[in-house]
mmCIF file as gemmi writes it, N, C-alpha and C atoms, coordinates in Angstrom:
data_model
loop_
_atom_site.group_PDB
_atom_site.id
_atom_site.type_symbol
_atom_site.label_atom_id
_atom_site.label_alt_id
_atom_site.label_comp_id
_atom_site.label_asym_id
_atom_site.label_entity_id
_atom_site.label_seq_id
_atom_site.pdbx_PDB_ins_code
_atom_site.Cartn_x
_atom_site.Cartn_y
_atom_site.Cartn_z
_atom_site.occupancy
_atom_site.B_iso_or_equiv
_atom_site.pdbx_formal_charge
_atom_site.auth_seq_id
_atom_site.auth_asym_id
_atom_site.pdbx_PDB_model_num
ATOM 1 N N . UNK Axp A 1 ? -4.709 -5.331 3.229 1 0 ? 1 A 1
ATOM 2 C CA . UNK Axp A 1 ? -4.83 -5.064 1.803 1 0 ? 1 A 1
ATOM 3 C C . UNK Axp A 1 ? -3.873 -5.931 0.99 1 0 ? 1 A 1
ATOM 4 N N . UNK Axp A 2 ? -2.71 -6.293 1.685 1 0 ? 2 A 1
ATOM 5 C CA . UNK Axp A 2 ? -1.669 -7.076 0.566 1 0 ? 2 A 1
ATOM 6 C C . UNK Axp A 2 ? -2.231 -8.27 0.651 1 0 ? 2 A 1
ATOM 7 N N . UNK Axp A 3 ? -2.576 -8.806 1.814 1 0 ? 3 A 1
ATOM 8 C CA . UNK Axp A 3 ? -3.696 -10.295 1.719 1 0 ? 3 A 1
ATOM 9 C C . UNK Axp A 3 ? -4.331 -10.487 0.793 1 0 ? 3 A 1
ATOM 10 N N . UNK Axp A 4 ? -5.264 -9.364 0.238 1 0 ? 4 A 1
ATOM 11 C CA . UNK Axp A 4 ? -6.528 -9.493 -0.429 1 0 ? 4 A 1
ATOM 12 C C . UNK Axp A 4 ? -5.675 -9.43 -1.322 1 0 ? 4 A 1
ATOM 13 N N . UNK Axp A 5 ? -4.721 -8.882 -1.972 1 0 ? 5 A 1
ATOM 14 C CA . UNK Axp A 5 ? -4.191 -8.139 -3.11 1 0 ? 5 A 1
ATOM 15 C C . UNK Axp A 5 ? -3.375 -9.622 -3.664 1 0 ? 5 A 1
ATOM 16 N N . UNK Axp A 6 ? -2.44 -10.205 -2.799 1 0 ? 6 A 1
ATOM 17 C CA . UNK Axp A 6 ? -2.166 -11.264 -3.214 1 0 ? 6 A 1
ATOM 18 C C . UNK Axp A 6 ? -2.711 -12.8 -3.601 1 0 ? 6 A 1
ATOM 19 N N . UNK Axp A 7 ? -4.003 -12.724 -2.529 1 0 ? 7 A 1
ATOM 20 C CA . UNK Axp A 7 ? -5.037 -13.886 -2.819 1 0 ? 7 A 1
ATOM 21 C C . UNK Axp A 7 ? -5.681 -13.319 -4.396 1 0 ? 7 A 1
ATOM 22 N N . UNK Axp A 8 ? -6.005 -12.476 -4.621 1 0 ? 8 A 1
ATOM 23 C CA . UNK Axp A 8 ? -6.463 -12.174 -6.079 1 0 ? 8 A 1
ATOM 24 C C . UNK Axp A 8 ? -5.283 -12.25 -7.326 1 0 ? 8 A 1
ATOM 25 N N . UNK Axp A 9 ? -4.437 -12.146 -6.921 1 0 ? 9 A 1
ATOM 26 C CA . UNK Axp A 9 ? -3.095 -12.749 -8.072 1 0 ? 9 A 1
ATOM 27 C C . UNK Axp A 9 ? -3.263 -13.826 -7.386 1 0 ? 9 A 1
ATOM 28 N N . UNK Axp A 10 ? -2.84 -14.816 -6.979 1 0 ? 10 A 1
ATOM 29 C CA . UNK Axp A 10 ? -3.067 -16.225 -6.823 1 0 ? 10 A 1
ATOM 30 C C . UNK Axp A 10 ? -4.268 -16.404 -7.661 1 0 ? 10 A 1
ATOM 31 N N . UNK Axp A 11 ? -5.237 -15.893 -7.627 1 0 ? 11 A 1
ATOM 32 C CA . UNK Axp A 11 ? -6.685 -16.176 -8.093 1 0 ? 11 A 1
ATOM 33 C C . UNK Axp A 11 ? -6.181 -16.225 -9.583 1 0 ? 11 A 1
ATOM 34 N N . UNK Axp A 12 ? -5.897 -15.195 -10.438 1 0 ? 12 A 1
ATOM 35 C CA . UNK Axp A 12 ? -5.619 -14.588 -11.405 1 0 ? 12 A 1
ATOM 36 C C . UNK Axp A 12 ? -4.585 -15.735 -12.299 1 0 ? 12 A 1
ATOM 37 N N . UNK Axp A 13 ? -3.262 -16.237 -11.349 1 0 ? 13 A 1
ATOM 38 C CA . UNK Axp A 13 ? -2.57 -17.204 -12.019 1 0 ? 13 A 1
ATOM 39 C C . UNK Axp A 13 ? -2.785 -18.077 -11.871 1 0 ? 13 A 1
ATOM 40 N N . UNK Axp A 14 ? -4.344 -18.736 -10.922 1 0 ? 14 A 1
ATOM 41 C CA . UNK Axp A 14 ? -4.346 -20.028 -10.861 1 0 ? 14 A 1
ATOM 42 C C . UNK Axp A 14 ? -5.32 -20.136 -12.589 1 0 ? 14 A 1
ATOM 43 N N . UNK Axp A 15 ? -6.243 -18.774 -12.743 1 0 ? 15 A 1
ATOM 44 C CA . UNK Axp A 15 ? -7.394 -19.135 -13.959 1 0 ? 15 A 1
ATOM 45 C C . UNK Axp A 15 ? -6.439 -19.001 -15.035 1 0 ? 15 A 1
ATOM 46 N N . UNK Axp A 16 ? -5.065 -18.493 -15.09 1 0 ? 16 A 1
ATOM 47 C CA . UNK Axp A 16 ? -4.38 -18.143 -16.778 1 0 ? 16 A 1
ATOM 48 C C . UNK Axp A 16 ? -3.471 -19.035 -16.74 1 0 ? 16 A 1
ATOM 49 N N . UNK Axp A 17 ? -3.328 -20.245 -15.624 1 0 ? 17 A 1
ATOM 50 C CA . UNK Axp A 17 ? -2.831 -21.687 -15.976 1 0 ? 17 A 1
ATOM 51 C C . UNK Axp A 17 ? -3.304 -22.487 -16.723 1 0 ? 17 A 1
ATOM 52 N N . UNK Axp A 18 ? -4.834 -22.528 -16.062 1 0 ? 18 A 1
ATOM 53 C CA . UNK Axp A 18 ? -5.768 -23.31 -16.346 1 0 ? 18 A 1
ATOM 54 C C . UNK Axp A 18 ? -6.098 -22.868 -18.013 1 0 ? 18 A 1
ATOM 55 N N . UNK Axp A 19 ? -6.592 -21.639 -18.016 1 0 ? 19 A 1
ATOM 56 C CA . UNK Axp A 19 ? -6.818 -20.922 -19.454 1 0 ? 19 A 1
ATOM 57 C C . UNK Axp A 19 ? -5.354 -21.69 -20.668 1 0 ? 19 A 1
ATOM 58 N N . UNK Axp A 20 ? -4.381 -21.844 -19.964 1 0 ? 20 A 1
ATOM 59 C CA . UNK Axp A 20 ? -2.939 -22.089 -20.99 1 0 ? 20 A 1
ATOM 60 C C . UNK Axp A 20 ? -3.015 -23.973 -20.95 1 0 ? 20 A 1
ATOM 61 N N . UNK Axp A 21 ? -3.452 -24.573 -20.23 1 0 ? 21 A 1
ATOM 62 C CA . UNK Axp A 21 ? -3.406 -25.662 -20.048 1 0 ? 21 A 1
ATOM 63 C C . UNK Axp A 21 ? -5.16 -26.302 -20.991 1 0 ? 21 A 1
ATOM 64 N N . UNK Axp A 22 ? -5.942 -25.884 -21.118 1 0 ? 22 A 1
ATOM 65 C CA . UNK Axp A 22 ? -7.155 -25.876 -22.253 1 0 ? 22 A 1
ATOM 66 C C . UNK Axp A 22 ? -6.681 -25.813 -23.063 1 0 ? 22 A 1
ATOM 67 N N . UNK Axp A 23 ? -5.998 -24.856 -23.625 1 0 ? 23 A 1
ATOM 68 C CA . UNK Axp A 23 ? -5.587 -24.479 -24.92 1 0 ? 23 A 1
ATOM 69 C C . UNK Axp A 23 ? -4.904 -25.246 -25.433 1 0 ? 23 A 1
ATOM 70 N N . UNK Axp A 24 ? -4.078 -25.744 -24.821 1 0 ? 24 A 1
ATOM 71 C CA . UNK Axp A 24 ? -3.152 -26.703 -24.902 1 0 ? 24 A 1
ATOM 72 C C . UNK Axp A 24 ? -3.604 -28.194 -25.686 1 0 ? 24 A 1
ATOM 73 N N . UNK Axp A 25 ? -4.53 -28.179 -24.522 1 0 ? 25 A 1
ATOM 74 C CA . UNK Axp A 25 ? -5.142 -29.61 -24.423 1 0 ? 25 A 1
ATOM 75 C C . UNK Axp A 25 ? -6.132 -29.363 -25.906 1 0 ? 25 A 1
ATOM 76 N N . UNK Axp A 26 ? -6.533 -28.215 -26.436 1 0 ? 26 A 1
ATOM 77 C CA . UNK Axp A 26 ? -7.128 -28.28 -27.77 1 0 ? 26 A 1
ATOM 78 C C . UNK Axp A 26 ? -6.522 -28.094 -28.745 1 0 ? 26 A 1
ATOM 79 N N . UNK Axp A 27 ? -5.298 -27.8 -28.803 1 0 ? 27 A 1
ATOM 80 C CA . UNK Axp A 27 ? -4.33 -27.071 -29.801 1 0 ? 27 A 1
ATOM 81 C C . UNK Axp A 27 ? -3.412 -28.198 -29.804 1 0 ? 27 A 1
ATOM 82 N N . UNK Axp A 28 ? -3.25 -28.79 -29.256 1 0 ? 28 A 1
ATOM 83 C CA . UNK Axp A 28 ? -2.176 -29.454 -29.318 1 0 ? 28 A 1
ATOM 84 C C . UNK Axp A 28 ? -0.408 -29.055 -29.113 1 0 ? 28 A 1
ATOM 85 N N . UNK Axp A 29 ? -0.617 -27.659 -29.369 1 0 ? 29 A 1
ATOM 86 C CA . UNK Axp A 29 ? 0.77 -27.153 -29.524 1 0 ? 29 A 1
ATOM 87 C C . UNK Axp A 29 ? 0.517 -25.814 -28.974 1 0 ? 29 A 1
ATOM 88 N N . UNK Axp A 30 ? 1.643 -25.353 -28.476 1 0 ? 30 A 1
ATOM 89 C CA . UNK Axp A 30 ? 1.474 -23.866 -27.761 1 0 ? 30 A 1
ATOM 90 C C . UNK Axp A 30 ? 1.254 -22.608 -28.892 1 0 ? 30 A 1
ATOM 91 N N . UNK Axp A 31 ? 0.068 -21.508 -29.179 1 0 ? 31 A 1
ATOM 92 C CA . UNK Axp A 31 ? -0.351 -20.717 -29.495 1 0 ? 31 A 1
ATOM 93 C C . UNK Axp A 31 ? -0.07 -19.221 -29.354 1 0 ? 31 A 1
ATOM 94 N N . UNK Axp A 32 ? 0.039 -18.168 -30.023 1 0 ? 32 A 1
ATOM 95 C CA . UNK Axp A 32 ? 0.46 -16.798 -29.655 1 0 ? 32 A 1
ATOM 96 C C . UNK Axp A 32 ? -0.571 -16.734 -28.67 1 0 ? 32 A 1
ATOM 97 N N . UNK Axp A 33 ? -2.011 -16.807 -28.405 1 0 ? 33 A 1
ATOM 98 C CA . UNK Axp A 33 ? -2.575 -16.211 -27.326 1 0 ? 33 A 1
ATOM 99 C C . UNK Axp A 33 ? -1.677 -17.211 -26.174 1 0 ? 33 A 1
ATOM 100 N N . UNK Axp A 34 ? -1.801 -18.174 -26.058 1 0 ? 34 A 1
ATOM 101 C CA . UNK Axp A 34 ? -0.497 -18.977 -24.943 1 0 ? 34 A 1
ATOM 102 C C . UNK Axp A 34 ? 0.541 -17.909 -24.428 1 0 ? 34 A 1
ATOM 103 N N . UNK Axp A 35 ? 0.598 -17.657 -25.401 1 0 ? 35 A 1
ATOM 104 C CA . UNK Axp A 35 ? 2.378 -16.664 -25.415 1 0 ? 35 A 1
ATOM 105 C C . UNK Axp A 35 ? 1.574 -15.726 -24.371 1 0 ? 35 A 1
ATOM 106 N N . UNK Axp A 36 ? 0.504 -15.028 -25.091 1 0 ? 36 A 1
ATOM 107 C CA . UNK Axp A 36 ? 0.4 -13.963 -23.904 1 0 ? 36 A 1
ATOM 108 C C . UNK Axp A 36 ? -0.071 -14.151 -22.601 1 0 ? 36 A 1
ATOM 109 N N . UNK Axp A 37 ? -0.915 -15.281 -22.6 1 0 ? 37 A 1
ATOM 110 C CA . UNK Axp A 37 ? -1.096 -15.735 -21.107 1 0 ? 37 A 1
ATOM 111 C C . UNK Axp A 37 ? 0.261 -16.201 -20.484 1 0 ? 37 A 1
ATOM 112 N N . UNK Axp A 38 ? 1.529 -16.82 -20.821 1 0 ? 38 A 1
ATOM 113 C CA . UNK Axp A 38 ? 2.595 -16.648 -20.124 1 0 ? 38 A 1
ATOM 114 C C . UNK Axp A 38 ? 3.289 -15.327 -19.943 1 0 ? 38 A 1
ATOM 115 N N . UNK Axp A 39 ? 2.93 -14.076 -20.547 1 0 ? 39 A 1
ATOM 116 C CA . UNK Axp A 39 ? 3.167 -13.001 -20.696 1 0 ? 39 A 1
ATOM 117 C C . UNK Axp A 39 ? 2.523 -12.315 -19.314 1 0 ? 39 A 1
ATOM 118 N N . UNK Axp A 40 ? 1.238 -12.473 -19.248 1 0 ? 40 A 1
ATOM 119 C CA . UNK Axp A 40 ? 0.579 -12.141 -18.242 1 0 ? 40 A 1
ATOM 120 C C . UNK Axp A 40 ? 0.919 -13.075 -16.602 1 0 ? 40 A 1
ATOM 121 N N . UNK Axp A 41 ? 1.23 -14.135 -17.091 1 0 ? 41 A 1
ATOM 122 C CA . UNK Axp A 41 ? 2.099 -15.159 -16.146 1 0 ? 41 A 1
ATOM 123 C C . UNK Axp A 41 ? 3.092 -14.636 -15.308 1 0 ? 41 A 1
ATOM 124 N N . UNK Axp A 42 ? 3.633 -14.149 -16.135 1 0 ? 42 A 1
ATOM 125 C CA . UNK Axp A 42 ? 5.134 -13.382 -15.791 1 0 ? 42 A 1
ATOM 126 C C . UNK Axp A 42 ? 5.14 -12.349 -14.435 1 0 ? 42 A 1
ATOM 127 N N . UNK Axp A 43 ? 3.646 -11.579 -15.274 1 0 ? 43 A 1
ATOM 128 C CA . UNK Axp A 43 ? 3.933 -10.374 -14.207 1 0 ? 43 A 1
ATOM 129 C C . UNK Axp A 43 ? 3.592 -11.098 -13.006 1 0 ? 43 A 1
ATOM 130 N N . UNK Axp A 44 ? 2.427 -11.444 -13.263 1 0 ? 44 A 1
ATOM 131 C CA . UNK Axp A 44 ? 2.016 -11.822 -11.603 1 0 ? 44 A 1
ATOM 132 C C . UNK Axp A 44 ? 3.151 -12.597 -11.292 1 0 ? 44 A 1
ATOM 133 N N . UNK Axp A 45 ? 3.689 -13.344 -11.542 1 0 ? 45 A 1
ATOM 134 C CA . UNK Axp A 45 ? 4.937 -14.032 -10.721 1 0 ? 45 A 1
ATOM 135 C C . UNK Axp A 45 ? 5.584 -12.861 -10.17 1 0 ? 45 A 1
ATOM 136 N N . UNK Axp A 46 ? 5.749 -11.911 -10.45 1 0 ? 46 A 1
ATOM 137 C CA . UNK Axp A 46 ? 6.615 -10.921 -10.249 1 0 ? 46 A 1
ATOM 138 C C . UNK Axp A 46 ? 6.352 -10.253 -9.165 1 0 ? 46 A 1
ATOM 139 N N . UNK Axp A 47 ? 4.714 -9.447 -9.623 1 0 ? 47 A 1
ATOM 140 C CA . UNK Axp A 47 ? 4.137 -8.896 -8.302 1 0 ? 47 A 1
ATOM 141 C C . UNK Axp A 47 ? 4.007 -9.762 -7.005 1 0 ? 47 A 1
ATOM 142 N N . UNK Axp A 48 ? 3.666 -10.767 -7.262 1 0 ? 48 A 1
ATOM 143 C CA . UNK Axp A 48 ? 4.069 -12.162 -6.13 1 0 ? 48 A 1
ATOM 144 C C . UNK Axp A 48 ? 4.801 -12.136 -5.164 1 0 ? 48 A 1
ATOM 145 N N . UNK Axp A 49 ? 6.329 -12.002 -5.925 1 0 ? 49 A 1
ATOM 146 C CA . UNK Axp A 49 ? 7.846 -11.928 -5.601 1 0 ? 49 A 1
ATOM 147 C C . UNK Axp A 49 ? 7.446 -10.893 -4.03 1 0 ? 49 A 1
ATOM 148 N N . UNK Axp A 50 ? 7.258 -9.601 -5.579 1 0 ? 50 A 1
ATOM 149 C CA . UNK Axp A 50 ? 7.316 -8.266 -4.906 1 0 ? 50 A 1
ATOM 150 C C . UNK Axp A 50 ? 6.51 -8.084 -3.237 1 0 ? 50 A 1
ATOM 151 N N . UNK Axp A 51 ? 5.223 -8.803 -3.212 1 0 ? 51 A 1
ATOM 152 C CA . UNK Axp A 51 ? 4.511 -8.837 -2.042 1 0 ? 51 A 1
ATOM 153 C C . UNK Axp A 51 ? 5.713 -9.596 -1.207 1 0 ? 51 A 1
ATOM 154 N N . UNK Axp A 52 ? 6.016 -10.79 -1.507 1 0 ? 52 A 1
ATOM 155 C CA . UNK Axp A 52 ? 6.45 -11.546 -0.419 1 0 ? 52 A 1
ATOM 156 C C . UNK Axp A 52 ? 8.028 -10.852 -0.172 1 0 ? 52 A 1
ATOM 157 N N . UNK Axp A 53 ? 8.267 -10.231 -0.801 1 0 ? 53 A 1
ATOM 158 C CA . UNK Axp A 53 ? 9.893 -9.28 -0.317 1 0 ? 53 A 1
ATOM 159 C C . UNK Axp A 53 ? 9.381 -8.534 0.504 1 0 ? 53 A 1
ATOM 160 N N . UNK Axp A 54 ? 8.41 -7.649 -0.162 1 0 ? 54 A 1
ATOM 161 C CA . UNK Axp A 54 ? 7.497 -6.811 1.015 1 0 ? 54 A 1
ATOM 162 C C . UNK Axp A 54 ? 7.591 -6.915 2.883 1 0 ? 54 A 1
ATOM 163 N N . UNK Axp A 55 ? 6.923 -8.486 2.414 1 0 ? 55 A 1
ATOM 164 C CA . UNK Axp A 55 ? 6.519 -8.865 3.676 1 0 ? 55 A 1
ATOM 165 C C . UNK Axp A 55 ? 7.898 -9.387 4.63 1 0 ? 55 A 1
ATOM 166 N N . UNK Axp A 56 ? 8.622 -9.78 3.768 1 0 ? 56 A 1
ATOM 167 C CA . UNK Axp A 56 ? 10.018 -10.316 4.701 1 0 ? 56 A 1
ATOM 168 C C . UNK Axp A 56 ? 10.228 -8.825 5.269 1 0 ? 56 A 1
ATOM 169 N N . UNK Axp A 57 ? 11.388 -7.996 4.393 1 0 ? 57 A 1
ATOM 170 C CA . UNK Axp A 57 ? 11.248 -6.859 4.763 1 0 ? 57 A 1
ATOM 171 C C . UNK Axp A 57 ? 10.828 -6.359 6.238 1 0 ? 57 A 1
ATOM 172 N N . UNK Axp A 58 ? 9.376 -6.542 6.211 1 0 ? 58 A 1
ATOM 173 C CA . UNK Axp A 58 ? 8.575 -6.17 7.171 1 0 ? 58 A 1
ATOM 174 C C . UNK Axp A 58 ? 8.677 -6.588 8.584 1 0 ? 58 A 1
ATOM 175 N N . UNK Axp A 59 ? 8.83 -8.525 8.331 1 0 ? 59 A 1
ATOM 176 C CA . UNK Axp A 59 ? 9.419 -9.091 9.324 1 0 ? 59 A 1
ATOM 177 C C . UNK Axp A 59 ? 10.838 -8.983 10.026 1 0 ? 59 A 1
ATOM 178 N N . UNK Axp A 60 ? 11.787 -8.964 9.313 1 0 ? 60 A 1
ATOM 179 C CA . UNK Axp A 60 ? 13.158 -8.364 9.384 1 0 ? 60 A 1
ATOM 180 C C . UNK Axp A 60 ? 13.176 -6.811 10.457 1 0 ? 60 A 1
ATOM 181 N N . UNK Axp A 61 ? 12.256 -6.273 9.894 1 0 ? 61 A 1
ATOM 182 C CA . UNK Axp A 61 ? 12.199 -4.441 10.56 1 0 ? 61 A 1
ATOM 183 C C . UNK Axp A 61 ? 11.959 -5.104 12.323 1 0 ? 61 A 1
ATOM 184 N N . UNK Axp A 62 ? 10.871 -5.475 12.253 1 0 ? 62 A 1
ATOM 185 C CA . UNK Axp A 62 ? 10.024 -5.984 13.576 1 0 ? 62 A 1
ATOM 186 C C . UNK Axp A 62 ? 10.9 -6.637 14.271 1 0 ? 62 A 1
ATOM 187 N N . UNK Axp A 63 ? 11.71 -7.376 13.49 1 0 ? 63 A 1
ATOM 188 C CA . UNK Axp A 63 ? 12.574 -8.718 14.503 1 0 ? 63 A 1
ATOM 189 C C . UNK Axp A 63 ? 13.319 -7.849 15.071 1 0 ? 63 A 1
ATOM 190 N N . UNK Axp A 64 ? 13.757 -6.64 14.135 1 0 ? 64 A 1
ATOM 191 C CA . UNK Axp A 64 ? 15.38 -5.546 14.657 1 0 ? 64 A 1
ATOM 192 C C . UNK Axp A 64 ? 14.623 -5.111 15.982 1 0 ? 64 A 1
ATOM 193 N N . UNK Axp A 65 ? 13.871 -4.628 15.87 1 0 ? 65 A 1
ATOM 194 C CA . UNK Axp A 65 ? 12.64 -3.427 16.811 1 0 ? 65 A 1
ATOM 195 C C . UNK Axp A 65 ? 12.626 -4.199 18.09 1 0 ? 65 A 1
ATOM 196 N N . UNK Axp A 66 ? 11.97 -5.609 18.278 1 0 ? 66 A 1
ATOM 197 C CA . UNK Axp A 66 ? 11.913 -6.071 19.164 1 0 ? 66 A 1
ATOM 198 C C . UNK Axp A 66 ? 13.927 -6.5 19.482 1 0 ? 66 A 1
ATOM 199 N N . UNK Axp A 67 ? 14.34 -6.674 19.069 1 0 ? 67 A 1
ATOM 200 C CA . UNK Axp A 67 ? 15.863 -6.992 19.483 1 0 ? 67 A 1
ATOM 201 C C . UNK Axp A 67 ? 16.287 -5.696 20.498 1 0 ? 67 A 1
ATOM 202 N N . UNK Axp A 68 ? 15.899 -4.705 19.662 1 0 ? 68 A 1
ATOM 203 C CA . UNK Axp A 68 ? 16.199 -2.955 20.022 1 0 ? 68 A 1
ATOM 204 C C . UNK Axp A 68 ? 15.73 -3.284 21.626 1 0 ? 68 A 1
ATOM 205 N N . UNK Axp A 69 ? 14.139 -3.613 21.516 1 0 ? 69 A 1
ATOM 206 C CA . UNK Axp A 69 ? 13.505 -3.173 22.611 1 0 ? 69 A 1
ATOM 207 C C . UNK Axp A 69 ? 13.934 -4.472 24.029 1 0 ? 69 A 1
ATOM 208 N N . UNK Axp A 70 ? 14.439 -5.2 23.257 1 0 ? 70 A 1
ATOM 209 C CA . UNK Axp A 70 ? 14.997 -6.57 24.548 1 0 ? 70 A 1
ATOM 210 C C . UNK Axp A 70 ? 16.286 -6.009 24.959 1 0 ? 70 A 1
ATOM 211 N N . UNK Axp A 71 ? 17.553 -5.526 24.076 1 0 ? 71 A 1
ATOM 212 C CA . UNK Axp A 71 ? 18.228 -4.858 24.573 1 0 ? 71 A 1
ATOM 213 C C . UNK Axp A 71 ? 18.532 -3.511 25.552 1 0 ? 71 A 1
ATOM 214 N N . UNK Axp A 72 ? 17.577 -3.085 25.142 1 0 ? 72 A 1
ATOM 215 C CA . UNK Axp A 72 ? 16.992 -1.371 25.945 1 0 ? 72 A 1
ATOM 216 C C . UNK Axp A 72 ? 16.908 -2.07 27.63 1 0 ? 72 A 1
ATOM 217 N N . UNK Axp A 73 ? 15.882 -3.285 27.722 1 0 ? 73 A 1
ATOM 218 C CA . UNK Axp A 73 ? 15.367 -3.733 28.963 1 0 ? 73 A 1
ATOM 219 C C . UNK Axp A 73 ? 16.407 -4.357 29.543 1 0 ? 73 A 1
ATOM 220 N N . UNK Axp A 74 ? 17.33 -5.135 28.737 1 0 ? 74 A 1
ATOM 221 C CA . UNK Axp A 74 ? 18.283 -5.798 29.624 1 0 ? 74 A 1
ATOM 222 C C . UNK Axp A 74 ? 19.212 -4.314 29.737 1 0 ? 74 A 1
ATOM 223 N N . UNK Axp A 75 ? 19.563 -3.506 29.452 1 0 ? 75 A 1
ATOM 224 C CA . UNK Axp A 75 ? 20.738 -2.678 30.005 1 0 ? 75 A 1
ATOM 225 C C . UNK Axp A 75 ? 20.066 -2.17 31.02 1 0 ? 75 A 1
């Protein structure tokens, strides 16, 4: 589920780049809707973060576990 969850924010900040980078390219100058697509930018950077702490986290637990369980066998 965090796979899917994070490939769809990837999805999400690759189209409200693109969406800020049009605008751009027609405006010439950065725009309040701009503002809020870096607004919306933000979070997903964030939730991003949040997955990939997640996942260290996760790896970190596992690395201890197996350390646990190599030590258990060598005593």
């Amino acid at each position: 589920m965090v796979l899917q969850n994070e490939e769809t924010l990837i999805a999400q900040k690759m189209k409200l780049e693109s969406a800020w980078n049009l605008q751009f390219l027609e405006q010439g100058q950065e725009t309040l809707d701009m503002l809020q697509i870096e607004f919306e930018l933000k979070k997903i950077r964030a939730k991003l973060r949040e997955i990939a702490h997640m996942r260290a986290r996760v790896e970190v637990k596992t690395s201890e576990e197996e350390i646990e369980q190599i030590d258990s066998i060598a005593s």
